[in-house]
Short mmCIF file of the C-alpha atoms (twelve columns), coordinates in Angstrom:
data_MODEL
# 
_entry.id   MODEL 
# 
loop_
_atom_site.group_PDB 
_atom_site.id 
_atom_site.type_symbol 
_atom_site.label_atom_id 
_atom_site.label_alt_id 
_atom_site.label_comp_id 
_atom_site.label_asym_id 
_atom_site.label_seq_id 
_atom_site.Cartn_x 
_atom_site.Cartn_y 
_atom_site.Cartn_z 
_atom_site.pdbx_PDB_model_num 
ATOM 1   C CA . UNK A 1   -5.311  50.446 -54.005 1 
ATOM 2   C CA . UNK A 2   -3.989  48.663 -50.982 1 
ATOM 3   C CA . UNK A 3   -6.260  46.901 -49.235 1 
ATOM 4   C CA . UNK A 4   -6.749  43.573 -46.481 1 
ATOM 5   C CA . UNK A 5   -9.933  41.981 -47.163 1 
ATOM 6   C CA . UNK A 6   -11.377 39.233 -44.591 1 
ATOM 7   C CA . UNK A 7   -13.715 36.260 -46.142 1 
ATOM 8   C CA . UNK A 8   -14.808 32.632 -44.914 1 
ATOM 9   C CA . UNK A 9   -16.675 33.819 -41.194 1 
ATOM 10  C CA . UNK A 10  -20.649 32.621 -40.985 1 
ATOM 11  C CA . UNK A 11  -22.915 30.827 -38.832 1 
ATOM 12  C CA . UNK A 12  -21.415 27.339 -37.265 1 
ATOM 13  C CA . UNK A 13  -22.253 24.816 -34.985 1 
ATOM 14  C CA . UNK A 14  -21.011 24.494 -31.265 1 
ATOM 15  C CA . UNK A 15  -18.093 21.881 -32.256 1 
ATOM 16  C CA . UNK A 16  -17.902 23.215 -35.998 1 
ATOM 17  C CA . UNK A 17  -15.273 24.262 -38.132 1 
ATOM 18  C CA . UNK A 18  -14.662 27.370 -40.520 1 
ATOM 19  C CA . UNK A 19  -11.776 28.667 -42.105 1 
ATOM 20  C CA . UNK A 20  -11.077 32.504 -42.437 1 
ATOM 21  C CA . UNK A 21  -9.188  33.817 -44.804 1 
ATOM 22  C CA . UNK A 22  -7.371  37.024 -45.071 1 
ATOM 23  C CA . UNK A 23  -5.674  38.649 -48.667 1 
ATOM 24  C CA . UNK A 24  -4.062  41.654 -49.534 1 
ATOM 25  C CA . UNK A 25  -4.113  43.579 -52.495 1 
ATOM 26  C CA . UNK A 26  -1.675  46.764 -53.728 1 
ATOM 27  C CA . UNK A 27  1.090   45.307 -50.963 1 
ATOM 28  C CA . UNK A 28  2.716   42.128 -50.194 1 
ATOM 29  C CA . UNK A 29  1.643   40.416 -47.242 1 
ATOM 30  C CA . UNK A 30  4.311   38.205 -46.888 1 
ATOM 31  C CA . UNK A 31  6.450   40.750 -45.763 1 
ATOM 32  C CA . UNK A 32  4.320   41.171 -43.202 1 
ATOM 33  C CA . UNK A 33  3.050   39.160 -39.468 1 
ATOM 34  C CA . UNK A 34  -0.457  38.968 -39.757 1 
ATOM 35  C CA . UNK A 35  -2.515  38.631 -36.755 1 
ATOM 36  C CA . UNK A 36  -6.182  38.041 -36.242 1 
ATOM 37  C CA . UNK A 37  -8.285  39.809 -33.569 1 
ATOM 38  C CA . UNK A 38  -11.520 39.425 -32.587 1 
ATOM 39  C CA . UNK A 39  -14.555 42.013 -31.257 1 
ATOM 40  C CA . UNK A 40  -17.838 41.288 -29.642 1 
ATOM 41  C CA . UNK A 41  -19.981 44.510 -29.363 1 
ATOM 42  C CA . UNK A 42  -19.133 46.742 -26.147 1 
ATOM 43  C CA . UNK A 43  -15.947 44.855 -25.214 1 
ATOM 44  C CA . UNK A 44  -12.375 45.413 -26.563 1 
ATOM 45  C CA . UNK A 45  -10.373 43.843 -29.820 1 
ATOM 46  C CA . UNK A 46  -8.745  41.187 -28.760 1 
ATOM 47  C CA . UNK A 47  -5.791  39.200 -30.386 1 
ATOM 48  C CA . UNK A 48  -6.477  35.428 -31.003 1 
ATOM 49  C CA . UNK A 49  -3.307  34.578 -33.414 1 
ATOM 50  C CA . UNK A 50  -0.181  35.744 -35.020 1 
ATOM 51  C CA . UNK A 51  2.197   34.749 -37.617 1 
ATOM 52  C CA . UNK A 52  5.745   36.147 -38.365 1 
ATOM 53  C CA . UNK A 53  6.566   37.510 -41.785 1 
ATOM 54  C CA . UNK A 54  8.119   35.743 -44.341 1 
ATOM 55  C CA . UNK A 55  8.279   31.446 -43.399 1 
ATOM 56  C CA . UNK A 56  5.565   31.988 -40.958 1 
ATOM 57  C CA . UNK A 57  8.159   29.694 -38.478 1 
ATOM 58  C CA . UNK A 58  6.398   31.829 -35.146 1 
ATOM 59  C CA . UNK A 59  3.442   31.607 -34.291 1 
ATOM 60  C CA . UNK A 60  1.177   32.915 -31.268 1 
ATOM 61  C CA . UNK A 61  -2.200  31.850 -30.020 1 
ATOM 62  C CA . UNK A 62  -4.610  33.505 -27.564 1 
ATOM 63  C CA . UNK A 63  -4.838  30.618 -24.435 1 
ATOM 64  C CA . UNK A 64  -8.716  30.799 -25.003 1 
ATOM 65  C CA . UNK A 65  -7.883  29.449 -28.916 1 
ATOM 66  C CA . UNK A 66  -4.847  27.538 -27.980 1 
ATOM 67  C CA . UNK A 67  -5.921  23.703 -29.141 1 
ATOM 68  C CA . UNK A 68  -8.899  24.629 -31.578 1 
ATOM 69  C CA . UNK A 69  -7.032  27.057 -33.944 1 
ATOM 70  C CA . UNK A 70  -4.610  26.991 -36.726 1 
ATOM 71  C CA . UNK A 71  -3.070  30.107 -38.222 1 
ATOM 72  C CA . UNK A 72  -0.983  29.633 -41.659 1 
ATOM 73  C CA . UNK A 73  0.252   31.017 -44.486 1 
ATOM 74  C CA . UNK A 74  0.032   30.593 -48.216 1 
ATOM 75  C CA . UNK A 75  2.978   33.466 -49.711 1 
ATOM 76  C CA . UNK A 76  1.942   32.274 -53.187 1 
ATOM 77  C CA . UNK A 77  -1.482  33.167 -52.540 1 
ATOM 78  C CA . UNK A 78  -0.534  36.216 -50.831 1 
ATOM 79  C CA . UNK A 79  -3.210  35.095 -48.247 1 
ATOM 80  C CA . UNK A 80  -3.269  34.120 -44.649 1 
ATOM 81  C CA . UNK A 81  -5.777  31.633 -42.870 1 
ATOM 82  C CA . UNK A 82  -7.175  31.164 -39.843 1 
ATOM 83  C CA . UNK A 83  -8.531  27.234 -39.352 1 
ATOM 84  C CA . UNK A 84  -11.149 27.307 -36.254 1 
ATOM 85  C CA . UNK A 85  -12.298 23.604 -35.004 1 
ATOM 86  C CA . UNK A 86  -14.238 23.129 -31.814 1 
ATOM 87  C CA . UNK A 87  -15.845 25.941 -32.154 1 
ATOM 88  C CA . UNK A 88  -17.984 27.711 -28.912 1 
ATOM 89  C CA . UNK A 89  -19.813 29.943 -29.126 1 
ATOM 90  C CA . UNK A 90  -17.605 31.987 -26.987 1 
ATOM 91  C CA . UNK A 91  -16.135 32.160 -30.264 1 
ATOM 92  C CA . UNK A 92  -18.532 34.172 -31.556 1 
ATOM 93  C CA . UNK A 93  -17.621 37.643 -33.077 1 
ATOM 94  C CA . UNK A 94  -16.296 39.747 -35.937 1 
ATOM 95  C CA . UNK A 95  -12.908 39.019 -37.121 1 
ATOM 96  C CA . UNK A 96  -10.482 40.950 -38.567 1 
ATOM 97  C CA . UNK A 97  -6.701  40.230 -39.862 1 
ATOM 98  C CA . UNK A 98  -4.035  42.917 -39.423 1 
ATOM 99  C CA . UNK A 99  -0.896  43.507 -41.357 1 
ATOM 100 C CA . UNK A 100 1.823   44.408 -39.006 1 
ATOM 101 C CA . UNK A 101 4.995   46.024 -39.579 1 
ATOM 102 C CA . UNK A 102 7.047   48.714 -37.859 1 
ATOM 103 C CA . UNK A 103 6.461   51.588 -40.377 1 
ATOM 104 C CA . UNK A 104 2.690   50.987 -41.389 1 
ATOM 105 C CA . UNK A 105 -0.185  48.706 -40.029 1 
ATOM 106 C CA . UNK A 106 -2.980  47.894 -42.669 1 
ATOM 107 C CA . UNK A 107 -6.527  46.404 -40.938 1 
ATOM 108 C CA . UNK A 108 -9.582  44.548 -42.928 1 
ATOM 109 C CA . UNK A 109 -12.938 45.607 -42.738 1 
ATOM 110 C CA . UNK A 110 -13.689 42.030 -40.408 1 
ATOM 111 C CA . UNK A 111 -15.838 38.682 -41.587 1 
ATOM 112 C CA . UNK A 112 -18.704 38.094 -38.613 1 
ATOM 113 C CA . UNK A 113 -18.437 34.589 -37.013 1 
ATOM 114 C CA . UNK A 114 -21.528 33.246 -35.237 1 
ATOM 115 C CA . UNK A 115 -21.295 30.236 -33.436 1 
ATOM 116 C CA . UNK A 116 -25.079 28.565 -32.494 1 
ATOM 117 C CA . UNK A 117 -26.923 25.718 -32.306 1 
# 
């Protein structure tokens, strides 16, 4: 069964840390760039990070993450992470990782991050 599955979001402080992480199953995901978007109810998805396929050697960041994120991956693992410091609670939302290719796109089910005092 393929499937992308999302894990690490929760509740944080304003100038916290958490780590998302984002694994495949029934595919490969390092042929893949992976890319993390973000939703807050009644405004659009939008992109915060990508990472090209393979050695992960380009990367893109959203200027509102630029600074306070970290996007990597592990190909062993067959897993992807997102590292969020500084966290605002701007930040807050649910996150989801997408598997990108030119012949098939394959999105998680998203990991809610709430950032609060």
């Amino acid at each position: 069964q393929v499937q992308l599955v999302e894990s690490g979001g929760g509740l944080a402080q304003p100038g916290g840390s958490l780590t998302l992480s984002c694994s495949s199953s029934g595919f490969t995901l390092n042929y893949y760039n992976v890319g993390w978007f973000r939703q807050v109810p009644g405004k659009e998805r939008e992109g915060v990070s990508c990472i090209s396929s393979r050695d992960g050697s380009t990367t893109y960041y959203a200027d509102s993450v630029k600074g306070r994120f970290t996007i990597a991956r592990d190909n062993a693992k067959n897993t992807v992470y997102l590292q969020m410091n500084s966290l605002k609670p701007e930040d807050t939302a649910v996150y989801y990782c997408a598997a990108l290719s030119r012949a098939t796109n394959y999105w998680g089910q998203g990991t809610q991050v709430t950032v609060s005092s």
